[in-house]
C-alpha distance (Angstrom), angle and dihedral (degrees) to the residues before:
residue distance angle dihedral
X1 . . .
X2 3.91 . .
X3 3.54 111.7 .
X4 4.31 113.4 -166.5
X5 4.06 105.6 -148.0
X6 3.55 108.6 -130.8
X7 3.35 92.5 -167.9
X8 3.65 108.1 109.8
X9 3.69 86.8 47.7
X10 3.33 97.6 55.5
X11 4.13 94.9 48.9
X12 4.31 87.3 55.8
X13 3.68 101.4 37.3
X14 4.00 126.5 59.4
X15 3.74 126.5 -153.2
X16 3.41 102.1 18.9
X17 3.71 105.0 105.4
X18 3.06 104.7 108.7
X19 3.90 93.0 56.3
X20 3.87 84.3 48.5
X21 3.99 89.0 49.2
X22 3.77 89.0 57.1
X23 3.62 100.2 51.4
X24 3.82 98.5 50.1
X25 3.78 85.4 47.7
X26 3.39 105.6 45.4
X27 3.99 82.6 43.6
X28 4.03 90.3 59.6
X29 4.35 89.5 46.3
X30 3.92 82.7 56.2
X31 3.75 97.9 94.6
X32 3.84 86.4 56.7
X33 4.01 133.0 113.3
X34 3.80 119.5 -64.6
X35 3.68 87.5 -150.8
X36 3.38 106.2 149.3
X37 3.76 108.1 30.5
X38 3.83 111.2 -145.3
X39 3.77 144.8 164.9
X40 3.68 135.2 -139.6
X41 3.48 117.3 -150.4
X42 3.90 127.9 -171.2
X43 3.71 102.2 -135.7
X44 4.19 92.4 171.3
X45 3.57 152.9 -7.7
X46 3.46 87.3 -74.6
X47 3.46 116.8 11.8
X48 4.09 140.2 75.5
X49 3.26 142.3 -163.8
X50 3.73 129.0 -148.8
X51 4.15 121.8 -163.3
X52 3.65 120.1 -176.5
X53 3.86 125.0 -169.7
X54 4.26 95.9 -117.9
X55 3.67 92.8 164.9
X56 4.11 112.4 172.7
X57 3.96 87.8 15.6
X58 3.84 122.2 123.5
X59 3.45 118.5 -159.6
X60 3.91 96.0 -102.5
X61 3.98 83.4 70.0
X62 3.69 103.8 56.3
X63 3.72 121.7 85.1
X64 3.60 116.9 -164.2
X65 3.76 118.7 176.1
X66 3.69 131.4 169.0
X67 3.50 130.4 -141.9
X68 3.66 141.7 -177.1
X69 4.55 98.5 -82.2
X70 3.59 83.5 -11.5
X71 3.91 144.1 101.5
X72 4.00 125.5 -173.6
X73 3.72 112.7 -168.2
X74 4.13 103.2 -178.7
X75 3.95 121.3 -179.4
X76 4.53 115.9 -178.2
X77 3.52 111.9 172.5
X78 4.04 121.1 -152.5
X79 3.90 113.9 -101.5
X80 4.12 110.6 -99.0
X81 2.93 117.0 -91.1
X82 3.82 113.0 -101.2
X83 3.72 93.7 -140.7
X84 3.97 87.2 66.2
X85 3.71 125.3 80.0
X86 3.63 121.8 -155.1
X87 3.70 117.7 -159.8
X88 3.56 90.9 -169.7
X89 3.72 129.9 -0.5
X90 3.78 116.6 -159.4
X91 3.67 96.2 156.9
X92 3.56 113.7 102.4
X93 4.04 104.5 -121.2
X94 3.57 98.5 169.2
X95 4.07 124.1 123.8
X96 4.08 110.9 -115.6
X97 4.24 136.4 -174.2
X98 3.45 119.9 -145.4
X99 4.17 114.9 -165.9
X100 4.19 111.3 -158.3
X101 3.79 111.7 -175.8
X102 3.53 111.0 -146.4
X103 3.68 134.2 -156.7
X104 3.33 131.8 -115.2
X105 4.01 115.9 -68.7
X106 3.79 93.8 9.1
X107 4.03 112.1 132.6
X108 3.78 126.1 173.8
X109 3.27 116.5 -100.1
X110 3.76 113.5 -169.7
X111 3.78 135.5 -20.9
X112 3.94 126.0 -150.9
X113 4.17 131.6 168.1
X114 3.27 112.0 -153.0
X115 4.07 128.5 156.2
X116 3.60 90.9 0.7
X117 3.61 94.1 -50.5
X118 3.24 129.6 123.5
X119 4.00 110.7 -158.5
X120 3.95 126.9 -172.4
X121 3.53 113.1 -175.5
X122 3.93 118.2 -161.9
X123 3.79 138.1 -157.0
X124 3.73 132.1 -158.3
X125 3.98 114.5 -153.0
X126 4.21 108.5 178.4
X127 3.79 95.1 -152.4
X128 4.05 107.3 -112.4
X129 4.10 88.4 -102.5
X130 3.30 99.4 48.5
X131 4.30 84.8 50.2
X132 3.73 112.9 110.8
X133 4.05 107.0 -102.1
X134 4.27 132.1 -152.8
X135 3.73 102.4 -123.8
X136 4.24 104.0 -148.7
X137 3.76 113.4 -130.5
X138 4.06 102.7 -127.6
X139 3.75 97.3 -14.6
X140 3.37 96.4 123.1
X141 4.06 108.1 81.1
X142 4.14 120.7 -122.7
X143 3.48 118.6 -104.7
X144 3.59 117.1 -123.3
X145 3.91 137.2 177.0
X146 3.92 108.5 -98.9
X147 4.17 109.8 -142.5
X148 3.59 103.6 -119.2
X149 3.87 111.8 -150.9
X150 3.71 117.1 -121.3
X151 3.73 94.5 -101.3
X152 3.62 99.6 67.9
X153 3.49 102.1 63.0
């Protein structure tokens, strides 16, 4: 397996760790199943869409749950029935976990199957302080001591 050495990144740059963390693990997950396939798709600025290939699944078998950075997709089919008798199965009937990492600010926003598909579409809002802001050179007025007459005091 290649392995990139973040190293010298890490020594120059400061508070990125965590990004750095991510890579080198999802790196080592790499060799993993590609059970379900799936596609992300960029569909804005700020918003994604996530379809996975759920085939044979009803809804009652799909777990989706949304953390903070972090999206569980979890499908568990039912044990066949014994009654049936398969001659052949070619269906992939087997329960899977997929792991999404997600940025910061991203949140779910729906969640629909449809045709076999499984789609998860996602929305990044930047809370309004966290929003980049134009600083005004001298806009803001000087404050200066106002001469109070005698009467006022």
């Amino acid at each position: 397996m290649n392995r990139f050495d973040f190293t010298p990144y890490r020594r120059t740059t400061v508070g990125f760790d965590r990004l750095f963390d991510l890579l080198e693990r999802q790196a080592r997950a790499q060799g993993g199943d590609n059970y379900p396939p799936f596609n992300i798709e960029r569909r804005g600025d700020d918003s994604y869409r996530i379809t996975l290939a759920v085939a044979g699944f009803k809804p009652d078998e799909l777990d989706i749950t949304a953390q903070q950075n972090l999206l569980v997709v979890k499908g568990s089919k039912a044990d066949l029935d014994e009654k049936q008798q398969f001659l052949h199965v070619g269906i992939a009937n087997r329960g899977f976990e997929r792991r999404f990492e997600l940025a910061d600010f991203v949140r779910v926003e729906a969640a629909d199957l449809a045709d076999g598909l499984l789609t998860i579409d996602l929305l990044r809002e930047v809370p309004e302080a966290m929003k980049p802001k134009k600083v005004l050179i001298g806009a803001q007025k000087q404050l200066s001591v106002i001469e109070g007459d005698a009467n006022a005091a």
